[in-house]
C-alpha positions in Angstrom: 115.8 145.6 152.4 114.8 147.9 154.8 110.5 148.8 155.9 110.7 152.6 156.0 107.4 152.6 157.9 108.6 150.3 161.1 112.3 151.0 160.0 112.9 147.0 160.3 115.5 145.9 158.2 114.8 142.5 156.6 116.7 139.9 154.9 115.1 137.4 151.7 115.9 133.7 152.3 116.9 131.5 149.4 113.1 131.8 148.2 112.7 135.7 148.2 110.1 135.6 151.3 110.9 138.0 153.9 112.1 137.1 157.3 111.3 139.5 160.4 114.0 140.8 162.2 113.7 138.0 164.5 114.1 135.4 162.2 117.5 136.5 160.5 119.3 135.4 163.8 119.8 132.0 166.1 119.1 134.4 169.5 117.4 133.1 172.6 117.7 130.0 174.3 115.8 126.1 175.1 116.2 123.5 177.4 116.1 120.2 175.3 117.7 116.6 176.1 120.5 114.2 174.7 119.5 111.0 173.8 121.4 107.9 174.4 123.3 107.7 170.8 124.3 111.1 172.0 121.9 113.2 169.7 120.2 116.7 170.4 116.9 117.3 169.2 117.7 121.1 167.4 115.0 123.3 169.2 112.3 124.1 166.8 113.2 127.8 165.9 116.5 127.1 165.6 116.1 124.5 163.5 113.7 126.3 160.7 115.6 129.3 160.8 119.1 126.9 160.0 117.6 125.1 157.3 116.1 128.0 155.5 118.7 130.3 155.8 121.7 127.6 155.8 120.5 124.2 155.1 120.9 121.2 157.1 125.2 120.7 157.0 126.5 121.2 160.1 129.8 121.7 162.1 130.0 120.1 165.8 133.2 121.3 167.3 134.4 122.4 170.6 136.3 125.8 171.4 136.9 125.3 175.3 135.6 122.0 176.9 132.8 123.9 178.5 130.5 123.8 176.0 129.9 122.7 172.4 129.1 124.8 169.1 126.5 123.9 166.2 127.9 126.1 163.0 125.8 126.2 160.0 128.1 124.3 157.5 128.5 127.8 155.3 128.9 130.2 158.9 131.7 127.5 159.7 133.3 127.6 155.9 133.6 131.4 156.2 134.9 131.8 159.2 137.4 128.9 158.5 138.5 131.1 155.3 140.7 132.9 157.5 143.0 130.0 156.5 142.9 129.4 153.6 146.6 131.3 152.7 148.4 128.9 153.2 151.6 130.3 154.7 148.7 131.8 157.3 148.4 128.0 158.7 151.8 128.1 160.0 151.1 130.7 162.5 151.1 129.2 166.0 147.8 130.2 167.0 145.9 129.7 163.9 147.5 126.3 163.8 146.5 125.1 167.5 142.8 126.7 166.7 142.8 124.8 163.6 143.6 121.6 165.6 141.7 121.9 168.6 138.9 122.3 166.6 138.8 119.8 164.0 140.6 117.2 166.3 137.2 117.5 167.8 135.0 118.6 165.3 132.5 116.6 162.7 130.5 117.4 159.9 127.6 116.1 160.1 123.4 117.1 159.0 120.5 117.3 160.9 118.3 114.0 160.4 114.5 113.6 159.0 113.8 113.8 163.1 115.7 117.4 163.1 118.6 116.0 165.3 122.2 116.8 165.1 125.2 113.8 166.0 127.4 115.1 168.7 130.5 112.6 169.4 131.4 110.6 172.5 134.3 112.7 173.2 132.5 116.1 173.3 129.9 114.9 175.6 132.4 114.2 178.0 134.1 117.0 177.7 131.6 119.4 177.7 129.2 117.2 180.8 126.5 116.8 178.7 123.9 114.2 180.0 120.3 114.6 180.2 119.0 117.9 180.2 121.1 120.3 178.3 120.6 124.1 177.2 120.8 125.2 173.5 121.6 128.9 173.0 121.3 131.0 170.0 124.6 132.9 169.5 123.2 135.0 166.2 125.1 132.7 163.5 125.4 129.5 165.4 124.2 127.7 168.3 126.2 126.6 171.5 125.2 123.1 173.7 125.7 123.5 177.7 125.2 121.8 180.7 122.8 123.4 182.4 124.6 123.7 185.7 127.9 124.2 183.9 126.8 127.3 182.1 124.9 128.4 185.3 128.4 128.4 187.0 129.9 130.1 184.5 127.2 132.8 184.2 127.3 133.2 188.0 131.2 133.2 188.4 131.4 136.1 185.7 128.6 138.2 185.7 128.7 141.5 183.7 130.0 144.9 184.8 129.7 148.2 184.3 132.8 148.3 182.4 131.7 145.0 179.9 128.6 146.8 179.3 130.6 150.3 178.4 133.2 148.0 176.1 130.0 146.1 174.3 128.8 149.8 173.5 131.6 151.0 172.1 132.0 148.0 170.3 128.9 148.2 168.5 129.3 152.3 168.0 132.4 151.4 166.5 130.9 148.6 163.8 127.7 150.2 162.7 127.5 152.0 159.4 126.9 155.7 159.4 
């Protein structure tokens, strides 16, 4: 649906209320902690905008050891569609994704408290103790230690030439 006099396009949640265009999309990012069973309190906005537009299933997985991602159950069933073929699972990469991920990954739902499970081993791998960073990533939410994604940010900054590529990029994918 689309405002034609702020030309703000709009999505209806499951109850045919109107979201602004910043709540169709997990973007931004909190500080929040882990507590000792190894549980993040989802950040607020994240959380409402997840169990509106989502509900409260979730997948915990890992895609590098830096950092841990948060999929809305249905974000993580659609983009796990891409095997669904069958004969599709027996390509190489598909079939190390698919096993680096749910070797690692958990289903799990956000408690009464608005909390999300994140398992022993991905805590370690990732460094995450303490004081963490949630960030939005538009569909699902990635878990970092703070000084670990500092690190990264600083070691790889972005250039001239990624800002040129995300351009075209998104040229390239919008509707005309």
């Amino acid at each position: 649906m689309l405002d034609k006099a702020l030309s703000i396009p709009y999505i209806l949640s499951k109850n045919g209320t109107e979201w602004d265009e910043l709540g169709n999309f997990l973007i931004g990012s909190y500080t929040a902690r882990i507590d000792k069973s190894g549980r993040i309190k989802i950040p607020e906005k994240f959380r409402g905008i997840i169990e509106e537009r989502y509900g409260k299933d979730l997948f915990v997985t890992s895609l590098t050891d830096e950092s841990i991602q948060i999929y809305p159950y249905p974000v993580w069933e659609k983009l796990a569609q891409l095997t669904d073929e069958g004969l599709f699972l027996l390509k190489p990469n598909v079939r190390n994704f698919m096993l680096q991920v749910n070797l690692k990954g958990k289903h799990c739902e956000i408690d009464t408290k608005g909390r999300a499970l994140i398992s022993q081993v991905l805590r370690d791998k990732a460094r995450l103790e303490n004081e963490i960073e949630v960030v939005g990533m538009n569909n699902h939410l990635e878990v970092w230690n703070k000084e670990v994604l500092e690190a990264a940010i600083a070691e790889k900054p972005l250039t001239n030439e990624d800002f040129e590529r995300i351009s075209e990029i998104s040229v390239r994918g919008k509707s005309e």
